[in-house]
CHARMM-style PDB file with segment names, atoms N, HN, CA, C and O in Angstrom:
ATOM      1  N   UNK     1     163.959 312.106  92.409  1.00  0.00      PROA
ATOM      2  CA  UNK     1     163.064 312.536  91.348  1.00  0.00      PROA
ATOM      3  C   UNK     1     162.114 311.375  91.016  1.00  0.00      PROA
ATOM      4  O   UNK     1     162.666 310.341  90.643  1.00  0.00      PROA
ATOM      5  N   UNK     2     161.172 311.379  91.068  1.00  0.00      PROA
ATOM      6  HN  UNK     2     160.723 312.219  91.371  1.00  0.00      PROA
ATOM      7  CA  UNK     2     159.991 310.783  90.206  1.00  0.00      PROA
ATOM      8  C   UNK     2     159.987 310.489  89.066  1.00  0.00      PROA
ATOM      9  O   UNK     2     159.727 311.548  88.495  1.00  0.00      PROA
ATOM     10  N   UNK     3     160.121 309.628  88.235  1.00  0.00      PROA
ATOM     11  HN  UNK     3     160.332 308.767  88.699  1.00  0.00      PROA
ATOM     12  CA  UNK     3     160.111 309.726  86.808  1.00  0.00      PROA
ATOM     13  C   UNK     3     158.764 309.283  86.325  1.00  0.00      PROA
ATOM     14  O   UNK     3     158.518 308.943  85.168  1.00  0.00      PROA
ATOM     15  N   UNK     4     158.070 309.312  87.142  1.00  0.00      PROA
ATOM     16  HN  UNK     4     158.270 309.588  88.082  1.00  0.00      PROA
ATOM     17  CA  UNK     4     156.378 309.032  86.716  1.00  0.00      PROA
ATOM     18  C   UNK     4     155.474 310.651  86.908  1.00  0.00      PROA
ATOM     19  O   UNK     4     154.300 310.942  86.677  1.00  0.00      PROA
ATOM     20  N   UNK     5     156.409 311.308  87.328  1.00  0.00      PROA
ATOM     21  HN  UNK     5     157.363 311.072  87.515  1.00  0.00      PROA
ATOM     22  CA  UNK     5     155.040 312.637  87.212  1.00  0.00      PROA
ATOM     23  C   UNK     5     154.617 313.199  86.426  1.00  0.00      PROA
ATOM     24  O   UNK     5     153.613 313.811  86.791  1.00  0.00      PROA
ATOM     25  N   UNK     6     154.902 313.347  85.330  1.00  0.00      PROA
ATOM     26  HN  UNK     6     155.718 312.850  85.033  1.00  0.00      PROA
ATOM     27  CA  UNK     6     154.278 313.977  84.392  1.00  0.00      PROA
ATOM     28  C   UNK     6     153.737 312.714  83.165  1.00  0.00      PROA
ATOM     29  O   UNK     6     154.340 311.828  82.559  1.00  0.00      PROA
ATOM     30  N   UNK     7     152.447 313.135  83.191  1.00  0.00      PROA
ATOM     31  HN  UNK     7     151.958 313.855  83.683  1.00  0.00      PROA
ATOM     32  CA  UNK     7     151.932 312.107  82.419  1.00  0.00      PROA
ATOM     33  C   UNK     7     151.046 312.348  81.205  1.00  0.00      PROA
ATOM     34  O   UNK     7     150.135 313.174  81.165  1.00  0.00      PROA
ATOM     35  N   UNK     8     151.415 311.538  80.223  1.00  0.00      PROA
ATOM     36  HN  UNK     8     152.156 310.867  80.255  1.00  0.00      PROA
ATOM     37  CA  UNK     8     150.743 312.459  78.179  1.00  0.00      PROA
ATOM     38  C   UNK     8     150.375 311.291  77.961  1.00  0.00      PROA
ATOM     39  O   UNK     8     150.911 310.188  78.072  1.00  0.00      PROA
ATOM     40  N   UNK     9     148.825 311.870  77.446  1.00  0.00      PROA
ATOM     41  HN  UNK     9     148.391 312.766  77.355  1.00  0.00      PROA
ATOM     42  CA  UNK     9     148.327 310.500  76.931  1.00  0.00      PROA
ATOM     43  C   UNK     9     147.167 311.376  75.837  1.00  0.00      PROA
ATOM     44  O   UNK     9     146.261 312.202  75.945  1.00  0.00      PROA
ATOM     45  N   UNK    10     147.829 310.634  74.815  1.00  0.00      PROA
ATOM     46  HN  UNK    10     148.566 309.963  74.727  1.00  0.00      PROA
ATOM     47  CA  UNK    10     146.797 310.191  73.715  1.00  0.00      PROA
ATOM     48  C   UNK    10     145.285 309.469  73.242  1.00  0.00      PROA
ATOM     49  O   UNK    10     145.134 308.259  73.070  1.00  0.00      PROA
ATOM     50  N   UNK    11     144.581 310.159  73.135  1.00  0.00      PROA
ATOM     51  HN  UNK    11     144.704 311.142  73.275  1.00  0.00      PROA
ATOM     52  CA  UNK    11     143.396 309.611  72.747  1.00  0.00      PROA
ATOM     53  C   UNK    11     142.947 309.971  71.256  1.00  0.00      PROA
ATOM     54  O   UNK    11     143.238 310.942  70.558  1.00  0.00      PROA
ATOM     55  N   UNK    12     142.105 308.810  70.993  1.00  0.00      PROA
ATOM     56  HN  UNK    12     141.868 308.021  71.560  1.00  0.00      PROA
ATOM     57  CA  UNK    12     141.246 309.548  70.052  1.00  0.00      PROA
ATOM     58  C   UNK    12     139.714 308.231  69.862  1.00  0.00      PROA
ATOM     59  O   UNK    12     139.714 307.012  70.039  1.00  0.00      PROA
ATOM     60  N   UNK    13     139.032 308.804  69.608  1.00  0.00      PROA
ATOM     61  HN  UNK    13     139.031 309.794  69.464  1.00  0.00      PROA
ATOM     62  CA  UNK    13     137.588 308.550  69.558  1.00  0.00      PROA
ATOM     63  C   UNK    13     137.046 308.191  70.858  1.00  0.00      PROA
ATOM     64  O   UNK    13     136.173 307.340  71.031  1.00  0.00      PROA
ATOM     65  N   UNK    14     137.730 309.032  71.957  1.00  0.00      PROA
ATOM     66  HN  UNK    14     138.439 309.722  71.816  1.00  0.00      PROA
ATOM     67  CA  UNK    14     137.290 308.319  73.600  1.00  0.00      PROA
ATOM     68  C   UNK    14     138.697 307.215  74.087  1.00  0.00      PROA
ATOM     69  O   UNK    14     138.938 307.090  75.287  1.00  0.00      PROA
ATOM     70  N   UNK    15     139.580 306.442  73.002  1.00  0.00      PROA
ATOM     71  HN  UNK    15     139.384 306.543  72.027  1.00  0.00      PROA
ATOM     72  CA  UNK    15     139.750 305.577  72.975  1.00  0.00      PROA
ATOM     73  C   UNK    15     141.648 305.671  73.223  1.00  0.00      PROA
ATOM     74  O   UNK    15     142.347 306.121  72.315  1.00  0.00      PROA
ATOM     75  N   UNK    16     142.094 305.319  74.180  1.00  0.00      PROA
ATOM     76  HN  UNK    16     141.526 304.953  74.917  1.00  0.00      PROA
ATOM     77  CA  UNK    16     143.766 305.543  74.581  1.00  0.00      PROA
ATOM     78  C   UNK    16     144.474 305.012  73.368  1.00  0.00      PROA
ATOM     79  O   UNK    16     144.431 303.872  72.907  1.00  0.00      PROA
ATOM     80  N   UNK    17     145.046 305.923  72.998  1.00  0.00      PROA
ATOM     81  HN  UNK    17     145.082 306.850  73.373  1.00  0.00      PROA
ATOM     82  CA  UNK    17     146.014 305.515  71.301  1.00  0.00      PROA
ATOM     83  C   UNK    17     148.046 305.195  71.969  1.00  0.00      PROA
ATOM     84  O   UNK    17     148.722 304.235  71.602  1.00  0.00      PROA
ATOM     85  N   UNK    18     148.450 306.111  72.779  1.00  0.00      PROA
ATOM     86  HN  UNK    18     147.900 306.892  73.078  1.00  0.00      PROA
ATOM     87  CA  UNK    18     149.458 306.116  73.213  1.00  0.00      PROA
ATOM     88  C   UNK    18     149.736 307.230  74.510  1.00  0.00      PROA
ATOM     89  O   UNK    18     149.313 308.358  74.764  1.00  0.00      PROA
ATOM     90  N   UNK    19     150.584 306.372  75.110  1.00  0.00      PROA
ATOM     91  HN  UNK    19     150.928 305.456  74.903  1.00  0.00      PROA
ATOM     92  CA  UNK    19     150.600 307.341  76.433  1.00  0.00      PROA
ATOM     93  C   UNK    19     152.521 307.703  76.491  1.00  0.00      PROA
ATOM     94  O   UNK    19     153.297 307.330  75.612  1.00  0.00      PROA
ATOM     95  N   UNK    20     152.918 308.484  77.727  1.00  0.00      PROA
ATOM     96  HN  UNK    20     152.288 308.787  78.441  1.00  0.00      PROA
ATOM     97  CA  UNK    20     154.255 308.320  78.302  1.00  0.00      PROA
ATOM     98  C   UNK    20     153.980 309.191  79.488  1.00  0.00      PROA
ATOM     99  O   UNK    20     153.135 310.065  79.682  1.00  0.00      PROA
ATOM    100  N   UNK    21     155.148 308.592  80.382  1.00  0.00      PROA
ATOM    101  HN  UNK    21     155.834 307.882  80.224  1.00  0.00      PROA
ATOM    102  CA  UNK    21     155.471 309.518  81.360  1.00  0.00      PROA
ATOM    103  C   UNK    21     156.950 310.116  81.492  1.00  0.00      PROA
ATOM    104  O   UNK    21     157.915 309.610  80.920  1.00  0.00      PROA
ATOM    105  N   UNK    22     157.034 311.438  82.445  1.00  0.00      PROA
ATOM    106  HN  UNK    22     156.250 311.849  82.910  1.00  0.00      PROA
ATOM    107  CA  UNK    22     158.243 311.871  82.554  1.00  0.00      PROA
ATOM    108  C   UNK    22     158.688 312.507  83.944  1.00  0.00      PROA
ATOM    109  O   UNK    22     157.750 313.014  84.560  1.00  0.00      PROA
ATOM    110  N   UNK    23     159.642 312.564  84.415  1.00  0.00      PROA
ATOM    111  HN  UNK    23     160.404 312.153  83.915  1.00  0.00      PROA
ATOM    112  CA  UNK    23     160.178 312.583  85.426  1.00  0.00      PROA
ATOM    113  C   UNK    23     160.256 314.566  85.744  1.00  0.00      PROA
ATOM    114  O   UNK    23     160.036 315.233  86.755  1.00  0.00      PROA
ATOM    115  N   UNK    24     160.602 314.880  84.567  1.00  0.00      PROA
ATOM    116  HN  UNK    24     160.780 314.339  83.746  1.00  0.00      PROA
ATOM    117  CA  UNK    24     160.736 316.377  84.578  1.00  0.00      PROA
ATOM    118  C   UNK    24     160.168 317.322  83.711  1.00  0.00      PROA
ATOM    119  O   UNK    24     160.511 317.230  82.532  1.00  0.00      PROA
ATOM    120  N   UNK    25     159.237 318.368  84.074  1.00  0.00      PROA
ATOM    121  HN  UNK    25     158.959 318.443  85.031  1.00  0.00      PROA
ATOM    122  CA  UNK    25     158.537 319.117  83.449  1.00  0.00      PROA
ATOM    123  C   UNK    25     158.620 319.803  82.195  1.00  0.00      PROA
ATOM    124  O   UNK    25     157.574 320.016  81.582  1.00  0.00      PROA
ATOM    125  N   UNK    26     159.488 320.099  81.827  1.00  0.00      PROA
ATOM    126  HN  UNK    26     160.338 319.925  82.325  1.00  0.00      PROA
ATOM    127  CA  UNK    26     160.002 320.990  80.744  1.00  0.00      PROA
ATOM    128  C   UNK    26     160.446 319.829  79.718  1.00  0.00      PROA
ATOM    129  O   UNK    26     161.011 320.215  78.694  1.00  0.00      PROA
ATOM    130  N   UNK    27     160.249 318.467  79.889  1.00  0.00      PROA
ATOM    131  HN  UNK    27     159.790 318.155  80.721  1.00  0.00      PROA
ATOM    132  CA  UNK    27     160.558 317.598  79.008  1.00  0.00      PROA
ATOM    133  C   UNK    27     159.077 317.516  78.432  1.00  0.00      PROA
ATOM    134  O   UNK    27     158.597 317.675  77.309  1.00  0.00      PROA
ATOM    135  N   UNK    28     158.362 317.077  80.162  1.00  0.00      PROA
ATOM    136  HN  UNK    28     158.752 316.948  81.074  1.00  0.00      PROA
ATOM    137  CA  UNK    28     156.905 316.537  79.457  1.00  0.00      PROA
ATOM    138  C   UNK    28     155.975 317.620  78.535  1.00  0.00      PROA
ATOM    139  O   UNK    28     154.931 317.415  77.916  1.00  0.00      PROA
ATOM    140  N   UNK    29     156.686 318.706  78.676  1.00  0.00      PROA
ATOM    141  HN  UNK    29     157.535 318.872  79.179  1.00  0.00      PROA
ATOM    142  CA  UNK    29     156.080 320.316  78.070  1.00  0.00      PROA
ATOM    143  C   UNK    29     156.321 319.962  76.507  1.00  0.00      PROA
ATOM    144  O   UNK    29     155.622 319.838  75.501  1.00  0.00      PROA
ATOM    145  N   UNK    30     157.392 319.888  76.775  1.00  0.00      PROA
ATOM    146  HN  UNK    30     157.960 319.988  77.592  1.00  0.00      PROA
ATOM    147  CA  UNK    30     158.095 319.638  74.786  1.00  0.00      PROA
ATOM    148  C   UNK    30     157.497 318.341  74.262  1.00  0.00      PROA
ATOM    149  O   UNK    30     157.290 318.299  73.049  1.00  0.00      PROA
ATOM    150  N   UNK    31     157.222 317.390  74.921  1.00  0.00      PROA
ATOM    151  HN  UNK    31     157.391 317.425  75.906  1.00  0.00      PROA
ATOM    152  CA  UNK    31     156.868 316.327  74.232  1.00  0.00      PROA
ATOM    153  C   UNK    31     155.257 316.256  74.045  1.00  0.00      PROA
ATOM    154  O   UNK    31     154.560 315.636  73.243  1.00  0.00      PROA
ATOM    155  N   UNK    32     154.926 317.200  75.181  1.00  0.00      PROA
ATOM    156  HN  UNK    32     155.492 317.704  75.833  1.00  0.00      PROA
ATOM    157  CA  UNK    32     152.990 317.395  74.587  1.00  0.00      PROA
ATOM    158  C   UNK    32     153.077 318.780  73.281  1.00  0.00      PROA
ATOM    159  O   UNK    32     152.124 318.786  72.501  1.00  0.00      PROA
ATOM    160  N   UNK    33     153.740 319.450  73.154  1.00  0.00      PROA
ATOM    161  HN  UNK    33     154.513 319.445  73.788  1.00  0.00      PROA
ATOM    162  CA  UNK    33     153.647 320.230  71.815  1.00  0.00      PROA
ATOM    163  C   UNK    33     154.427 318.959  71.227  1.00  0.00      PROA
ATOM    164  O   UNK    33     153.671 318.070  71.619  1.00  0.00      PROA
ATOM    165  N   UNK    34     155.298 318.402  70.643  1.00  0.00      PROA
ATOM    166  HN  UNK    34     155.913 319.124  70.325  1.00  0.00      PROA
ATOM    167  CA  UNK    34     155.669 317.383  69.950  1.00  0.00      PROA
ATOM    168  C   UNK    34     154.353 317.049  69.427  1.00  0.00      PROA
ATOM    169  O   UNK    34     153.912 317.339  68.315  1.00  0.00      PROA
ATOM    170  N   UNK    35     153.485 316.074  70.837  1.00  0.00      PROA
ATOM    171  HN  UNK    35     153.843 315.839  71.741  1.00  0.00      PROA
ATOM    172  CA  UNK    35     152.794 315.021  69.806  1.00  0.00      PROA
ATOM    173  C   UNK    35     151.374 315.929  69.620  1.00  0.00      PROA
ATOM    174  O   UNK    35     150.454 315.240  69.179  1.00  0.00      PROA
ATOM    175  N   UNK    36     151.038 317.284  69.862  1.00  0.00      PROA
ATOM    176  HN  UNK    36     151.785 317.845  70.220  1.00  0.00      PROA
ATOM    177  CA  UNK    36     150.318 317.949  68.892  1.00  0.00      PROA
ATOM    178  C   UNK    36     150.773 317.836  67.381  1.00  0.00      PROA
ATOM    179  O   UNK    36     150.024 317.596  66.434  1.00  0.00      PROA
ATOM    180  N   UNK    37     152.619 318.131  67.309  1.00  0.00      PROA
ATOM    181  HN  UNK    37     153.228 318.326  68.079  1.00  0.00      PROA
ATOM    182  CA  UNK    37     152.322 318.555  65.962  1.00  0.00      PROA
ATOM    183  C   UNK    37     152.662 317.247  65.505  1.00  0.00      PROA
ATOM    184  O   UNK    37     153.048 317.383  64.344  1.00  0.00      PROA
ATOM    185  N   UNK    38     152.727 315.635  65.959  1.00  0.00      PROA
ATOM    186  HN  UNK    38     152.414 315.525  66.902  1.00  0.00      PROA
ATOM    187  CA  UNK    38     153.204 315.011  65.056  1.00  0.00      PROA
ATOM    188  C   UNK    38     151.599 313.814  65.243  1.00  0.00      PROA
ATOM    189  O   UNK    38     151.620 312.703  64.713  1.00  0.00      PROA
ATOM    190  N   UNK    39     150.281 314.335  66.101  1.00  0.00      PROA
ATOM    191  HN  UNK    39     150.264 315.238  66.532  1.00  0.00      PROA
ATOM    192  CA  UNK    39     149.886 313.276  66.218  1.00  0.00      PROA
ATOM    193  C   UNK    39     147.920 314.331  66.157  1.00  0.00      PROA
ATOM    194  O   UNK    39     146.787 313.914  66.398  1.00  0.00      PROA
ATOM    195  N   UNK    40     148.336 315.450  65.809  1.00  0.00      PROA
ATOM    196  HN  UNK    40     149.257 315.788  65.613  1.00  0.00      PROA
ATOM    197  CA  UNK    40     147.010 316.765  66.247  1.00  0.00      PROA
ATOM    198  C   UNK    40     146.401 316.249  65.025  1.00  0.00      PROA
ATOM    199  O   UNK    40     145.242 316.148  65.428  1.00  0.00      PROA
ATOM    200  N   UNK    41     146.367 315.765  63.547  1.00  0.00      PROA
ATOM    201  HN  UNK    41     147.308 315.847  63.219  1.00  0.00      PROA
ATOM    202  CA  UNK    41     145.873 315.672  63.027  1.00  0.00      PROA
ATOM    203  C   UNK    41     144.683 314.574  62.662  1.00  0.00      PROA
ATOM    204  O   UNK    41     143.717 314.563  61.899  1.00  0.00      PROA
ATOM    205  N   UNK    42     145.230 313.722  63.548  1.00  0.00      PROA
ATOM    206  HN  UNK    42     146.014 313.731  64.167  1.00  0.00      PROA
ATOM    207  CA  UNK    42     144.382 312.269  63.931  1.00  0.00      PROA
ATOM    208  C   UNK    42     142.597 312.970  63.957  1.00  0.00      PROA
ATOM    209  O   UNK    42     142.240 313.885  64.700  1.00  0.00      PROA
ATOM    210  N   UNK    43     141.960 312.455  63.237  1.00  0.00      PROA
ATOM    211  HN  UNK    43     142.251 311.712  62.634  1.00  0.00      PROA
ATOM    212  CA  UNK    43     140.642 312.724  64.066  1.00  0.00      PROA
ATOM    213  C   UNK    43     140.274 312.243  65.167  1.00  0.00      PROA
ATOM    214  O   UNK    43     140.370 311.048  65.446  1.00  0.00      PROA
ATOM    215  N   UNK    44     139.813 313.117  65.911  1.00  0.00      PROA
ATOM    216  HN  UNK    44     139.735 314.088  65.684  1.00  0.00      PROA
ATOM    217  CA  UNK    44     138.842 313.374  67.349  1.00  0.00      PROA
ATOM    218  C   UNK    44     140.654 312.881  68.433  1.00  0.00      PROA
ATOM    219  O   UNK    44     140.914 312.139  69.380  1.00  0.00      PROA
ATOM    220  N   UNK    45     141.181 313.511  67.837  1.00  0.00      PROA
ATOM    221  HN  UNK    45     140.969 314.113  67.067  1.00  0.00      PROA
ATOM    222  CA  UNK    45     142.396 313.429  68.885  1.00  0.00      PROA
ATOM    223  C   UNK    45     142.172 314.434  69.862  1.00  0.00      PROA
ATOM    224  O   UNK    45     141.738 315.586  69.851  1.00  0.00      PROA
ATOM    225  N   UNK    46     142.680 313.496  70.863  1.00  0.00      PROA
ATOM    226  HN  UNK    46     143.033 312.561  70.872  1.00  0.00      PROA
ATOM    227  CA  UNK    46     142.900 314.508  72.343  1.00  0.00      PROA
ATOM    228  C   UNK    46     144.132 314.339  73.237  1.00  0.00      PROA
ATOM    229  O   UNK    46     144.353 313.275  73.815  1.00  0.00      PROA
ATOM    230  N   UNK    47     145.080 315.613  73.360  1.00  0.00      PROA
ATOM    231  HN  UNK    47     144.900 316.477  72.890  1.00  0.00      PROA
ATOM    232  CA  UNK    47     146.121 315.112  73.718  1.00  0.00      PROA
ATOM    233  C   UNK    47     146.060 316.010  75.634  1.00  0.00      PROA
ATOM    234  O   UNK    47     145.655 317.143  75.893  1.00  0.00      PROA
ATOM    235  N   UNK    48     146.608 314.978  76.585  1.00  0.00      PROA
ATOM    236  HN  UNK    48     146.937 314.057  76.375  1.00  0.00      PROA
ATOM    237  CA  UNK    48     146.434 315.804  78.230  1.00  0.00      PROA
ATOM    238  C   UNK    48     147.478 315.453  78.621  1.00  0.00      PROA
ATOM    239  O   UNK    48     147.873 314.287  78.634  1.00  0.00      PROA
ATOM    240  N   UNK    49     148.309 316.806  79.147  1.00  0.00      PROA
ATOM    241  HN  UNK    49     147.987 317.753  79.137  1.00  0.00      PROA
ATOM    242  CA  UNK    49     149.215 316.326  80.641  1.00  0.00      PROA
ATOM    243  C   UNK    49     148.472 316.502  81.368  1.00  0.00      PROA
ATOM    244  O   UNK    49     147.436 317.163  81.302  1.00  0.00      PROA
ATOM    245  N   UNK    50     149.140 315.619  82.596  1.00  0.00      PROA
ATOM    246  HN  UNK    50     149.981 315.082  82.650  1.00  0.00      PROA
ATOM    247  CA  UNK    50     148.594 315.956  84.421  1.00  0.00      PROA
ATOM    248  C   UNK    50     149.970 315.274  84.849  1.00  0.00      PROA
ATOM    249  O   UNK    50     150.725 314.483  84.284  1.00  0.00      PROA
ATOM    250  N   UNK    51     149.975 315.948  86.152  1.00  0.00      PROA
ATOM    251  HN  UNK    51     149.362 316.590  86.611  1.00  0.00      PROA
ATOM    252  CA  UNK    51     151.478 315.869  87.124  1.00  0.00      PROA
ATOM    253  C   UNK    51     150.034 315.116  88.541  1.00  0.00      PROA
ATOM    254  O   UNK    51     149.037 315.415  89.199  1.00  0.00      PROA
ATOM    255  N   UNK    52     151.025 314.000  88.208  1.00  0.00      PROA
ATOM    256  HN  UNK    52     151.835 313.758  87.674  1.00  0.00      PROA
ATOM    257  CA  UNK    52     150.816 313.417  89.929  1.00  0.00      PROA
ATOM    258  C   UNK    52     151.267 314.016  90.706  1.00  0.00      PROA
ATOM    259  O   UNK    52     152.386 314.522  90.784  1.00  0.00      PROA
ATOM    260  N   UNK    53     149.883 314.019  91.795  1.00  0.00      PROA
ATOM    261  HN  UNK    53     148.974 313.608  91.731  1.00  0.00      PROA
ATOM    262  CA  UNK    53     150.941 314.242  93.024  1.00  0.00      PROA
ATOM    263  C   UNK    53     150.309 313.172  94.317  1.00  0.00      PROA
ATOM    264  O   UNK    53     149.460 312.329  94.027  1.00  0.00      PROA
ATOM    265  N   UNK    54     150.742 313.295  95.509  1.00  0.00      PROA
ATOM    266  HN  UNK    54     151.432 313.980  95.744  1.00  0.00      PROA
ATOM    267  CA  UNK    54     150.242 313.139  96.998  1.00  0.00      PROA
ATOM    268  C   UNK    54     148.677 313.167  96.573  1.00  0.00      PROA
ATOM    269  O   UNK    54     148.072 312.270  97.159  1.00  0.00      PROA
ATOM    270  N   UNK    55     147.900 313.892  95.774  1.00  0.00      PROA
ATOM    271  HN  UNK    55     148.392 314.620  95.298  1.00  0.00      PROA
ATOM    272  CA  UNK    55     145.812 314.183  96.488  1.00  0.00      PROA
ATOM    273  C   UNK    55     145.399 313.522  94.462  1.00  0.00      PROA
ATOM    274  O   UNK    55     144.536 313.971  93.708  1.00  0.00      PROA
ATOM    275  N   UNK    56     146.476 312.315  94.175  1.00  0.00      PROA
ATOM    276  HN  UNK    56     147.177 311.951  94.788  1.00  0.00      PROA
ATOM    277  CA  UNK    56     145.876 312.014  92.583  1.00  0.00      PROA
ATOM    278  C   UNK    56     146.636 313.348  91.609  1.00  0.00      PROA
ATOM    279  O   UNK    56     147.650 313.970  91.925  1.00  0.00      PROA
ATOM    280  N   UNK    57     145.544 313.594  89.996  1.00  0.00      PROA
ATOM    281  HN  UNK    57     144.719 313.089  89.740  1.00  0.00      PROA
ATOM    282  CA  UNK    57     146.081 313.784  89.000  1.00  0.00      PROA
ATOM    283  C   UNK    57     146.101 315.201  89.224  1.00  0.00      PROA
ATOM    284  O   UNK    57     145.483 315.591  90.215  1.00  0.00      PROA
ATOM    285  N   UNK    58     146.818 316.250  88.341  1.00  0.00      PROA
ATOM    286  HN  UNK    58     147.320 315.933  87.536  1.00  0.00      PROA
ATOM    287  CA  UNK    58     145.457 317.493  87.713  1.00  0.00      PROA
ATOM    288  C   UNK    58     145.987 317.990  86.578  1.00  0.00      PROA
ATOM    289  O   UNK    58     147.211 318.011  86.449  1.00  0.00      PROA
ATOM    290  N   UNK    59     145.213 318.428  85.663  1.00  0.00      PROA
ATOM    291  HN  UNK    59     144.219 318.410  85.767  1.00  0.00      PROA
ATOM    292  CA  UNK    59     145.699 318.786  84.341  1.00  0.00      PROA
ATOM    293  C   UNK    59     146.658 320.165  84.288  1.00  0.00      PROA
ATOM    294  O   UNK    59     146.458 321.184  84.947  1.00  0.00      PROA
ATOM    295  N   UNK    60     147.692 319.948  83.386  1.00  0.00      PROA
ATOM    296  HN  UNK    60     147.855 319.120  82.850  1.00  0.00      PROA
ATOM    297  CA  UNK    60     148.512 321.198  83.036  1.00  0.00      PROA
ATOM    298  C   UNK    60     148.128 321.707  81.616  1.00  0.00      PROA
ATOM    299  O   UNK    60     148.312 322.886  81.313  1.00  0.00      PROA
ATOM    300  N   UNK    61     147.757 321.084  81.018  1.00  0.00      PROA
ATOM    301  HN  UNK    61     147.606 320.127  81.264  1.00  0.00      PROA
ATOM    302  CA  UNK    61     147.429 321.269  79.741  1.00  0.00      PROA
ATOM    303  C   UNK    61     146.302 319.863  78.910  1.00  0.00      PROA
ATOM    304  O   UNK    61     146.216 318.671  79.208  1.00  0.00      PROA
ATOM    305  N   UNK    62     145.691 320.552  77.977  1.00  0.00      PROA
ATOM    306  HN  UNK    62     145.761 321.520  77.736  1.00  0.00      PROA
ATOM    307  CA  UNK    62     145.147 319.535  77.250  1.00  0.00      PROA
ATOM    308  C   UNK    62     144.903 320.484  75.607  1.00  0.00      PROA
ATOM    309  O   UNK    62     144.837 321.712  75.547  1.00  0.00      PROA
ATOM    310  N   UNK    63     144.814 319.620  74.513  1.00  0.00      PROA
ATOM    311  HN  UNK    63     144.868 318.623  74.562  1.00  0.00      PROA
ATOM    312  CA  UNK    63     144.610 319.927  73.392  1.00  0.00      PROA
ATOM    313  C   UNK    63     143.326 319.273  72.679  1.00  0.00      PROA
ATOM    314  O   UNK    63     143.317 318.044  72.741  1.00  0.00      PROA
ATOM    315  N   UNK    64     142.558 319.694  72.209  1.00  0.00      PROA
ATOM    316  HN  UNK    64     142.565 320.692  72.159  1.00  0.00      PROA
ATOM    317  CA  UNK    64     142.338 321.114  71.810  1.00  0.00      PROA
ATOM    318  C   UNK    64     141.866 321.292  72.912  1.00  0.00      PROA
ATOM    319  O   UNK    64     141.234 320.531  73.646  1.00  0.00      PROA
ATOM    320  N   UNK    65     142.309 322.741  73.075  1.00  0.00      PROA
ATOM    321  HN  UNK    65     142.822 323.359  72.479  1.00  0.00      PROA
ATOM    322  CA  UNK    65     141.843 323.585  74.284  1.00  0.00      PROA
ATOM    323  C   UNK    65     140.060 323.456  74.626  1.00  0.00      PROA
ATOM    324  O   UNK    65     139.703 323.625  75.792  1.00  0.00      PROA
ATOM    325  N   UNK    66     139.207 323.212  73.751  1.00  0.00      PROA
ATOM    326  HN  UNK    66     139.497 323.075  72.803  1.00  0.00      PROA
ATOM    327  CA  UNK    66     138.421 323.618  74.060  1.00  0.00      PROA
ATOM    328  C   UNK    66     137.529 321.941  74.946  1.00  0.00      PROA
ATOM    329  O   UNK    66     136.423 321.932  75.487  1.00  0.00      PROA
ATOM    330  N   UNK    67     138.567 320.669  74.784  1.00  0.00      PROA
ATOM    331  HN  UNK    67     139.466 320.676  74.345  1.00  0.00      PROA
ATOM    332  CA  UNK    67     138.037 319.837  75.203  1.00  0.00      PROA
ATOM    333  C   UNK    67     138.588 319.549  76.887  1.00  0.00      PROA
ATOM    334  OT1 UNK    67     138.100 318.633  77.548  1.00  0.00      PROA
TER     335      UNK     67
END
């Protein structure tokens, strides 16, 4: 197992606030709703998974959806 594939990172104003990675999906799932609800209120927060693989990143999710 990989414990670097799944990867959450925090931003806000453009600017990396806090990151983590995780080895297994359904962890890194719970911990990106986590730091919506413990970190969504930040202004100009932006929260993204992406799963490495073999060809680089690609996103599974990002908050707010519309960024």
């Amino acid at each position: 197992m990989n414990d670097e594939r799944f990867h959450l990172l925090l931003t806000a104003g453009g600017q990396p606030v806090m990151h983590g990675w995780w080895g297994k999906q359904p962890t890194a799932e719970y911990q990106y709703l986590s730091w919506i609800g413990s970190w969504g209120s930040i202004a100009s927060a932006r929260i993204v998974l992406t799963e490495r693989a073999d060809d680089g990143e690609r996103v599974l999710a990002s908050w707010p959806e519309s960024s």
